[in-house]
C-alpha positions as CSV (number, residue, x, y, z in Angstrom):
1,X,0.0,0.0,0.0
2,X,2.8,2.0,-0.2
3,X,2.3,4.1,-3.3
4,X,-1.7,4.5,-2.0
5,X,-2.5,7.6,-0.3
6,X,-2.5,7.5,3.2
7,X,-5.6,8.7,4.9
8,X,-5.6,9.0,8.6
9,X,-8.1,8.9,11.3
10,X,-7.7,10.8,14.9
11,X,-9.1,12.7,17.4
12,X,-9.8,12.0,21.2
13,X,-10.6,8.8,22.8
14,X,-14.0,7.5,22.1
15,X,-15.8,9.5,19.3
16,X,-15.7,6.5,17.7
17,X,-12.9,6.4,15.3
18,X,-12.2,2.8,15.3
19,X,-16.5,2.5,14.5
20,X,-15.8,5.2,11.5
21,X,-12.2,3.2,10.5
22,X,-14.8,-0.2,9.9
23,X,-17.1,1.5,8.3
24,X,-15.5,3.0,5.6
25,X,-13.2,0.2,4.9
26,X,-16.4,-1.8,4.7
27,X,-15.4,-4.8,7.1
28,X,-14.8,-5.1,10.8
29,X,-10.9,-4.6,10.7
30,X,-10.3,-2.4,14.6
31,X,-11.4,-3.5,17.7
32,X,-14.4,-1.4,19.3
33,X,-16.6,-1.1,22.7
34,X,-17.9,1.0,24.8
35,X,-15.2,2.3,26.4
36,X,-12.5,4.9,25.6
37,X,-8.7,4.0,24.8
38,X,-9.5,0.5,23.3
39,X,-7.2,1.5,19.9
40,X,-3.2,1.8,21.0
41,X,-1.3,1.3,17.6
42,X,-2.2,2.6,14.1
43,X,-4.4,0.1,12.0
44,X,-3.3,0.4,8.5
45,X,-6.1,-1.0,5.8
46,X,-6.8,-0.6,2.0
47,X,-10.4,1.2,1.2
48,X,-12.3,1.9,-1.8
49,X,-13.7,5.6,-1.0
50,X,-15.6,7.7,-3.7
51,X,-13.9,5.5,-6.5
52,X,-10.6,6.1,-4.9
53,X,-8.4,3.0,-3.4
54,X,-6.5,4.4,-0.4
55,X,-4.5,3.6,2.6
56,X,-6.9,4.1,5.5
57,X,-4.8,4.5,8.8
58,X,-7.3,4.3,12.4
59,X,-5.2,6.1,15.4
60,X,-4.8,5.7,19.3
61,X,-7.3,8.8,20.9
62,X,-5.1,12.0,21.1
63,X,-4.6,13.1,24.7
64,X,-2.2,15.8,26.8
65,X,0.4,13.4,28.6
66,X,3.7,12.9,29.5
67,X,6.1,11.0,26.6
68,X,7.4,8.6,28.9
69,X,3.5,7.1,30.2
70,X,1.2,4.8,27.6
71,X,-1.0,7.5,26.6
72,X,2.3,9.8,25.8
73,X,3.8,7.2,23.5
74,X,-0.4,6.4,21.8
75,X,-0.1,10.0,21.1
76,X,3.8,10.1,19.7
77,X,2.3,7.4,17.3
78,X,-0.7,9.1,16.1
79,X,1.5,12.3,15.7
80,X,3.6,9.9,13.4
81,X,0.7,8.8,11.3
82,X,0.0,12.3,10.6
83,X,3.2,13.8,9.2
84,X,2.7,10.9,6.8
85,X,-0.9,11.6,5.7
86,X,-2.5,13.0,2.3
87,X,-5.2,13.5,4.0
88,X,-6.5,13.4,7.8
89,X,-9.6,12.9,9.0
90,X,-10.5,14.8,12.5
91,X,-13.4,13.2,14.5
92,X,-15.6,15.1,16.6
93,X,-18.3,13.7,18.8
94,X,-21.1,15.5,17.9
95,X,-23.8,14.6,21.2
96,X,-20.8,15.5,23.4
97,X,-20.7,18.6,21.6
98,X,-16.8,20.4,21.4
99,X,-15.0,20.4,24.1
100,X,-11.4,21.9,25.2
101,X,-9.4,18.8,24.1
102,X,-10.7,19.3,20.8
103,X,-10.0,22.7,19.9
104,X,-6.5,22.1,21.6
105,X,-5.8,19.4,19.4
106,X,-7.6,21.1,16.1
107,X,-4.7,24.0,17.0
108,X,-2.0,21.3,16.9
109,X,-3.4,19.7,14.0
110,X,-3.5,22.9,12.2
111,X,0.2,23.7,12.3
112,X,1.0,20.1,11.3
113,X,0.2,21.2,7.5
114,X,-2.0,18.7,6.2
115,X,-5.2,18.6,4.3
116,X,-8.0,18.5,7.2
117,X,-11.7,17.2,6.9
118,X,-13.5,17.6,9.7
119,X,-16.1,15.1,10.8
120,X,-19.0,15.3,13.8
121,X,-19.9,11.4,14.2
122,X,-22.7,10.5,16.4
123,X,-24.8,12.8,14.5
124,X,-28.1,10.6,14.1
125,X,-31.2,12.4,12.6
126,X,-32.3,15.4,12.2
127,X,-31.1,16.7,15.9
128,X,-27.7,15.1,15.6
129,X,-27.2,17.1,12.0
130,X,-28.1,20.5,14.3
131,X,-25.6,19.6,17.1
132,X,-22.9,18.7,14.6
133,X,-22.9,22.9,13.3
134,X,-21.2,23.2,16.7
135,X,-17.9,21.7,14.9
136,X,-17.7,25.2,12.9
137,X,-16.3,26.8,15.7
138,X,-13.1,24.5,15.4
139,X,-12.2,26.6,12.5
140,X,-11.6,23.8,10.4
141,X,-14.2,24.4,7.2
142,X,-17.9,22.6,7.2
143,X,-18.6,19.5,9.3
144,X,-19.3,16.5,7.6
145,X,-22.5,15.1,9.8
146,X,-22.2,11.3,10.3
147,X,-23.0,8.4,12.1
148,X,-20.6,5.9,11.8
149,X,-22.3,3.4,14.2
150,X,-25.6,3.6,11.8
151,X,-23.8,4.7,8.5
152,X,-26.0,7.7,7.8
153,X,-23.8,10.4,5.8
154,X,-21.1,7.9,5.2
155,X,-21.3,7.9,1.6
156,X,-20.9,11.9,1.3
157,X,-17.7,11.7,3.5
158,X,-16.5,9.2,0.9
159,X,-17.1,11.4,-1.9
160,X,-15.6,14.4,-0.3
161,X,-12.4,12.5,1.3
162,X,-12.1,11.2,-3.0
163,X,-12.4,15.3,-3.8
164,X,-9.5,16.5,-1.6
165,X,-6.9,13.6,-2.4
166,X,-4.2,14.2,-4.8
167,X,-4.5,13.3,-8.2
168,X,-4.3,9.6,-8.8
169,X,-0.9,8.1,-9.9
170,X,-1.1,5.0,-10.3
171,X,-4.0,3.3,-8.1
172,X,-5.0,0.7,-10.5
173,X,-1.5,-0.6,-11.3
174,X,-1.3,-0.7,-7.8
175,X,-4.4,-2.9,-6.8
176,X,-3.7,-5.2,-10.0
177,X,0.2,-5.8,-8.8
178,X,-0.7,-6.8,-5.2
179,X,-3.3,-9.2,-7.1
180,X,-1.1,-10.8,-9.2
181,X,2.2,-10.9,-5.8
182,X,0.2,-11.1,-2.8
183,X,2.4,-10.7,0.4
184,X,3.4,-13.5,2.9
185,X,1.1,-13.2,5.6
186,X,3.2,-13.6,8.8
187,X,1.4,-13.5,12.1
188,X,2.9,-12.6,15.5
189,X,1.8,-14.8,18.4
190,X,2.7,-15.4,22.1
191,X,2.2,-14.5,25.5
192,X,1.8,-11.3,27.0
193,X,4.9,-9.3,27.3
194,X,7.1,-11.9,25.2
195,X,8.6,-9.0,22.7
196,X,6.1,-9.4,20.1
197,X,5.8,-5.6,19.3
198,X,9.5,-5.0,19.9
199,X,10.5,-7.4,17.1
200,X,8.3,-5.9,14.8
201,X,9.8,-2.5,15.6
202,X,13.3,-4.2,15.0
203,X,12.1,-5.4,11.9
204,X,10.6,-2.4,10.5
205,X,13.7,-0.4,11.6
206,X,11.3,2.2,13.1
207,X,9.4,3.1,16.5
208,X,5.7,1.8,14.8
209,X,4.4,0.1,17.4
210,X,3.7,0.8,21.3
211,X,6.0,-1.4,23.5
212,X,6.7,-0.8,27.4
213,X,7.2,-2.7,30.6
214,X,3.1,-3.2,31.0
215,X,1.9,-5.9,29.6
216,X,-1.1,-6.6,27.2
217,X,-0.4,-3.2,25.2
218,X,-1.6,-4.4,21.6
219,X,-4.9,-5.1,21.4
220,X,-5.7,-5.1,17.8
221,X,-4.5,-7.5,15.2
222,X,-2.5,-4.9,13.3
223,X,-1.5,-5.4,9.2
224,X,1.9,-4.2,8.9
225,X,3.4,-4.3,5.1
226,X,7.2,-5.0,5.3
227,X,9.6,-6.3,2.3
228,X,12.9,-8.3,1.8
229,X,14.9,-9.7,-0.5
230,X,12.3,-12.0,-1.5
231,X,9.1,-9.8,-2.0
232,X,6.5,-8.6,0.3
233,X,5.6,-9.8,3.6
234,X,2.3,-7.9,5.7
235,X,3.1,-8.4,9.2
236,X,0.4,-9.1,11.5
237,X,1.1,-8.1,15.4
238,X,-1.4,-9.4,17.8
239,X,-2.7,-9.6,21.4
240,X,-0.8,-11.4,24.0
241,X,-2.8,-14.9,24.7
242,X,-3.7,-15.9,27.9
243,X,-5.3,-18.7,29.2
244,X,-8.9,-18.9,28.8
245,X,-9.7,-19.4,32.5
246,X,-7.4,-16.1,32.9
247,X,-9.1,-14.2,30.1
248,X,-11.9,-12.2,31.9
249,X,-12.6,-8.6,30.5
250,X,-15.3,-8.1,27.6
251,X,-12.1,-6.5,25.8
252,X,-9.4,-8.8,26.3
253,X,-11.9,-11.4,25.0
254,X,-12.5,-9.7,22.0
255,X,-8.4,-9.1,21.9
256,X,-8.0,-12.2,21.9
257,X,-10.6,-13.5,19.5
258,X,-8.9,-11.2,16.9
259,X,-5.2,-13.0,17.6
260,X,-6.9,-16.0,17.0
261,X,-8.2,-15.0,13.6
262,X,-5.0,-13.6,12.2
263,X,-3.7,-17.1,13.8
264,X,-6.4,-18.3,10.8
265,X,-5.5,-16.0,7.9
266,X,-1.5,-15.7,8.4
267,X,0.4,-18.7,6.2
268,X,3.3,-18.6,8.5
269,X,2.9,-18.1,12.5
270,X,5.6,-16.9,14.6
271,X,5.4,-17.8,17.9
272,X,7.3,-15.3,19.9
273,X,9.0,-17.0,23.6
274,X,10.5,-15.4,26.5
275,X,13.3,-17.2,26.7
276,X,14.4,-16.3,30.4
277,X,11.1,-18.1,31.5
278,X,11.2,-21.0,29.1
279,X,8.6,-22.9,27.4
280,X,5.3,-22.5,29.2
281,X,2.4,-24.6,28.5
282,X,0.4,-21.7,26.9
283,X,3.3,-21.4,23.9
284,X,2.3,-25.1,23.8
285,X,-1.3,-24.6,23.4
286,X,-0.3,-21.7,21.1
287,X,1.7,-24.1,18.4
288,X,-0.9,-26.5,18.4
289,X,-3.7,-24.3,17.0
290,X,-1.2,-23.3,14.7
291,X,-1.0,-27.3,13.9
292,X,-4.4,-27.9,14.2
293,X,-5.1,-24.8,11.6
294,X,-2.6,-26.0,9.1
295,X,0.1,-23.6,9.8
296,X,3.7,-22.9,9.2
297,X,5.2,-22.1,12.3
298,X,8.5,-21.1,13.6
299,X,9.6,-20.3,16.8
300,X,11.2,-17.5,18.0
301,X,13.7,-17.4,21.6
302,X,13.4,-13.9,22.5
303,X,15.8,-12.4,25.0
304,X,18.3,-14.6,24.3
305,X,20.8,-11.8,25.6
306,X,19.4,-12.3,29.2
307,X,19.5,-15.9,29.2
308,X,22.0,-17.0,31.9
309,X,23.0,-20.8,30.4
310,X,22.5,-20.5,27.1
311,X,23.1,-24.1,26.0
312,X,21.1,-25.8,29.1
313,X,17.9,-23.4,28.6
314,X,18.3,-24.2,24.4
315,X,18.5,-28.1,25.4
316,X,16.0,-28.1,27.7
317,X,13.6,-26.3,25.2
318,X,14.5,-28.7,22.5
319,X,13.5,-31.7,24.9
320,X,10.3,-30.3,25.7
321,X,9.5,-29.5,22.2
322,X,10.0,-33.0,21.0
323,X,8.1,-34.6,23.8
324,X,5.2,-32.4,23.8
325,X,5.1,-31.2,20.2
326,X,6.2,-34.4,18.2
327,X,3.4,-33.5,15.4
328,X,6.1,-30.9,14.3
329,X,9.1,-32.3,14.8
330,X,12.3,-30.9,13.4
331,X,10.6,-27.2,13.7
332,X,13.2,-23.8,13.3
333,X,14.0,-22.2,16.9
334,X,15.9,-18.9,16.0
335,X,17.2,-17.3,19.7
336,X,17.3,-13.8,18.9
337,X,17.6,-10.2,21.3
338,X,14.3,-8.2,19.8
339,X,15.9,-5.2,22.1
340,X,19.0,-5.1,21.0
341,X,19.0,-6.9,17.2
342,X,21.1,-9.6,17.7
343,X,20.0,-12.3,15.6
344,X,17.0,-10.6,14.0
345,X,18.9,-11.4,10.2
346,X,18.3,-14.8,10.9
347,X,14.4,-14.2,11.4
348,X,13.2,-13.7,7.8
349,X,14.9,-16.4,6.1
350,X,13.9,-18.7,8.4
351,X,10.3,-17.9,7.8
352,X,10.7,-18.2,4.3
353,X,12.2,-21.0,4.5
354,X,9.0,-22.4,6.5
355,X,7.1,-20.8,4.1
356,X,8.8,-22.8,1.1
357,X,8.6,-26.4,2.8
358,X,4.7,-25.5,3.7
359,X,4.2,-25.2,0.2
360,X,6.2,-27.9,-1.3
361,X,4.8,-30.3,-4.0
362,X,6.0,-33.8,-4.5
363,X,5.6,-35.6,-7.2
364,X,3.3,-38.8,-7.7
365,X,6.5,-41.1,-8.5
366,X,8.3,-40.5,-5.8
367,X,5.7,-40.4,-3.5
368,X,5.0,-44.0,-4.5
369,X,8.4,-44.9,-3.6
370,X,8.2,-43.4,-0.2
371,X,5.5,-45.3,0.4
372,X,6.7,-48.9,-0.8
373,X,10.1,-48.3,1.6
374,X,7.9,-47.1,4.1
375,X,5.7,-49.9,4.2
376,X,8.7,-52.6,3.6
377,X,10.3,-51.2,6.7
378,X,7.5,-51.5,8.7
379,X,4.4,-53.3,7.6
380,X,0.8,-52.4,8.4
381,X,-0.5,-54.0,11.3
382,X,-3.5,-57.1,10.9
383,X,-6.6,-56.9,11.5
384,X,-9.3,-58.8,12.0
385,X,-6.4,-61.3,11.1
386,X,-6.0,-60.0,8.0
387,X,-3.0,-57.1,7.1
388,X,-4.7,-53.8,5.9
389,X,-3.1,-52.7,2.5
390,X,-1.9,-49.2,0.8
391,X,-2.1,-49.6,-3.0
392,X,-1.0,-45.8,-4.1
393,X,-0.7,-42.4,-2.8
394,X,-0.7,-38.9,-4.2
395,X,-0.3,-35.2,-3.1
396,X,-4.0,-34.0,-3.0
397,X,-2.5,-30.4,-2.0
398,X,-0.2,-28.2,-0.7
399,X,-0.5,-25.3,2.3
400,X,-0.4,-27.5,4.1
401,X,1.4,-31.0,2.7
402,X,-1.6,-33.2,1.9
403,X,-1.5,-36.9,1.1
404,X,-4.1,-39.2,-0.2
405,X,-3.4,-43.0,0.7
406,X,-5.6,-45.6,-1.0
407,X,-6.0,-49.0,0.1
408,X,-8.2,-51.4,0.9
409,X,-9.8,-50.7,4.6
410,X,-7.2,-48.0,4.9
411,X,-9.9,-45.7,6.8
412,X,-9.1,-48.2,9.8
413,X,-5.4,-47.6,9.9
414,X,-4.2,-47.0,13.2
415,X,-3.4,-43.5,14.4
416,X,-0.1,-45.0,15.7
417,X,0.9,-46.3,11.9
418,X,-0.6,-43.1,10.9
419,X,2.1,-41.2,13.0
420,X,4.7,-43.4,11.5
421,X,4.2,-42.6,7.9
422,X,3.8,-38.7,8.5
423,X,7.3,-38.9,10.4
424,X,8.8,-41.2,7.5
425,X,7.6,-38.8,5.1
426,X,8.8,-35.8,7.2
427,X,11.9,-37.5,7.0
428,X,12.3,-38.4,3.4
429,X,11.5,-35.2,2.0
430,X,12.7,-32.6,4.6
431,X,9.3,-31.3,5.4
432,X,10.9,-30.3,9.0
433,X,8.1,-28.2,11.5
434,X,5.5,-28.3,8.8
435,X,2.3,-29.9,9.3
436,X,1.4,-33.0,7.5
437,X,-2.1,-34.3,6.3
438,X,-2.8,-37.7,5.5
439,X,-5.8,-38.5,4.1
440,X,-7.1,-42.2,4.2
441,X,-9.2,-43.5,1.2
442,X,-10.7,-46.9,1.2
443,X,-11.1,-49.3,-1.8
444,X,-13.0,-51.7,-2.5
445,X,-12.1,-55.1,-3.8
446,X,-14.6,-55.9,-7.0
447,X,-14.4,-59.5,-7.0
448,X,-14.8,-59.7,-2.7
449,X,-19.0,-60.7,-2.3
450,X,-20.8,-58.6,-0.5
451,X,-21.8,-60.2,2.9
């Protein structure tokens, strides 16, 4: 989205930005309720508006605070989203009528020199049109009137946000070329605290999002594009996961539900570890809805630089990933510092490299020959007395490995023998820390009576 123009959303906490944000890029994309401060980190998202495809950015609410506390470094990063925007959009609450923090930050906004619309949300009916004329005073131009929440006036704020854009250069070209090379879509998981934010920072080489000492500071599942040698990668940073039992706040839930669901669109996950406090059964859990969704996954050792034994707490993670997570075996563990970049290089290629193996085809010939050694080294088991057999296989599909195994009564192969052919075939074709589908087809002998 990078030669789109940018179109960003502020104002204070809870005139419903985030509410606006969804609406006009026509899906549910930031986090809202009832309750002010629930956006922390720019949301970046392509919209159609008034014919016009643009980069619509949602902000943290502005308020007056110190740099060094949360809300100081919500409002550094909304000030950052504006000294890169075409065009911002300044939300008013329009029941709440204007109030000092609004004209204070329409005087900032002002000497920031960017194109300003000025919108008065929460303007429902005729009364709520009335109440938004109190926006004028701003001295901003005329209020748009609009309820985001009921979309009444949103499609004359898409008109006039098309109107006051720069002249298209090259929007089409744009949308077709992301078509035709989409970006890796890499996701960001772990628990609270583990670095997640911090690494994206690293990666990106800038300050984007907010990190700090409290935990549980993203809250949104937040698209970040990002590039490398090899093409174009959209970063997804989400929500620390808890425990369910632990998860008890309307928000958090709803936090969490969105980690879950980049967990579900991302092709590769990265699963971001404390290393000073080891493997905890939550990373556990973690990885194996990445498994159970079919994901790539690596695994990331952050703060390696405060690890203590280096080679004790590595072996001891190894040992309790191949006990506990055998349905991966052989995935990438890359120890890095997210702080202090040491070791980030190794991060990217890694995931492509996870990427490439998820994605792997093999072909029909020499899947046959796995599957004759695999079954002369260790036959199927009998039963009912007789020995089940597996006539052919073939790759049904990749993203992730798929194999279909014919045979007759092969639907009542045992999940043991089943676990020995995805580790042989793990084995014989490098597909290390993949996930592996095997699909069991039955066939049925024509000249057996029916009984």
């Amino acid at each position: 989205m990078d030669n789109l123009p940018r179109v960003v959303v502020i104002g204070r906490p809870n005139v419903g930005k985030s509410t606006l944000f969804n609406r006009l890029v026509g899906r549910r994309v930031a986090l809202i309720a009832d309750q002010p401060g629930v956006t922390r980190d720019s949301q970046e998202a392509r919209a159609r508006l008034g014919g016009r495809e643009v980069a619509l950015v949602d902000t943290a609410g502005l308020e007056e605070a110190a740099p060094e506390t949360l809300a100081g470094r919500m409002r550094a990063g909304a000030a950052a989203a504006v000294a890169c925007a075409d065009l911002v959009l300044l939300v008013v609450d329009a029941r709440a009528g204007i109030t000092p923090a609004d004209a204070h930050f329409a005087a900032w906004l002002r000497r920031q020199g960017r194109p300003i619309l000025l919108v008065a949300n929460k303007a429902e009916g005729r009364a709520g049109g009335a109440e938004a004329m109190d926006a004028f005073r701003l001295g901003l131009g005329t209020p748009i009137a609009v309820s985001a929440e009921h979309g009444e006036g949103i499609a004359g704020l898409m008109g006039r946000i098309a109107e006051m854009l720069p002249a298209a250069a090259g929007d089409g070209d744009d949308a077709a070329e992301a078509g035709e090379n989409a970006p890796l879509r890499l996701a960001i998981l772990g628990r609270p605290n583990a670095g997640k934010s911090t690494l994206i920072n690293r990666l990106l080489g800038e300050q984007r999002q907010i990190t700090g000492p409290e935990p549980g500071l993203t809250r949104d599942a937040i698209r970040i594009p990002l590039a490398d040698t090899a093409g174009a990668i959209e970063l997804i940073d989400t929500a620390g996961l808890r425990r369910r039992a632990r998860i008890e706040a309307p928000l958090e839930k709803l936090a969490a539900s969105a980690a879950i669901g980049a967990l579900r669109r991302a092709e590769v996950v990265a699963l971001v570890i404390d290393a000073e406090l080891g493997l905890h059964d939550q990373d556990l859990q973690i990885a194996r809805l990445a498994e159970q969704e079919g994901r790539a996954l690596v695994i990331v050792l952050n703060k390696w630089d405060a690890v203590s034994a280096p080679e004790a707490t590595r072996r001891a993670i190894a040992e309790r990933l191949e006990t506990s997570l055998a349905q991966l075996r052989g995935i990438a563990t890359i120890p890095l510092s997210a702080a202090t970049g040491t070791g980030v290089t190794r991060f990217l290629p890694a995931v492509r490299k996870a990427h490439e193996i998820w994605n792997r085809r093999i072909g029909t010939s020499d899947i046959n020959r796995w599957l004759a050694d695999a079954l002369s080294r260790n036959p199927p088991p009998l039963l009912d007395g007789r020995r089940l057999k597996l006539r052919y296989a073939t790759q049904a599909s990749t993203r992730p490995p798929t194999i279909v195994l014919f045979g007759g009564r092969a639907d009542r192969l045992p999940d043991s023998y089943r676990r020995y052919l995805v580790n042989h075939l793990r084995e014989t074709f490098d597909l290390l820390g993949t996930p592996i589908r095997i699909d069991l087809r039955p066939t049925r002998n024509p000249y057996e009576k029916d009984r």
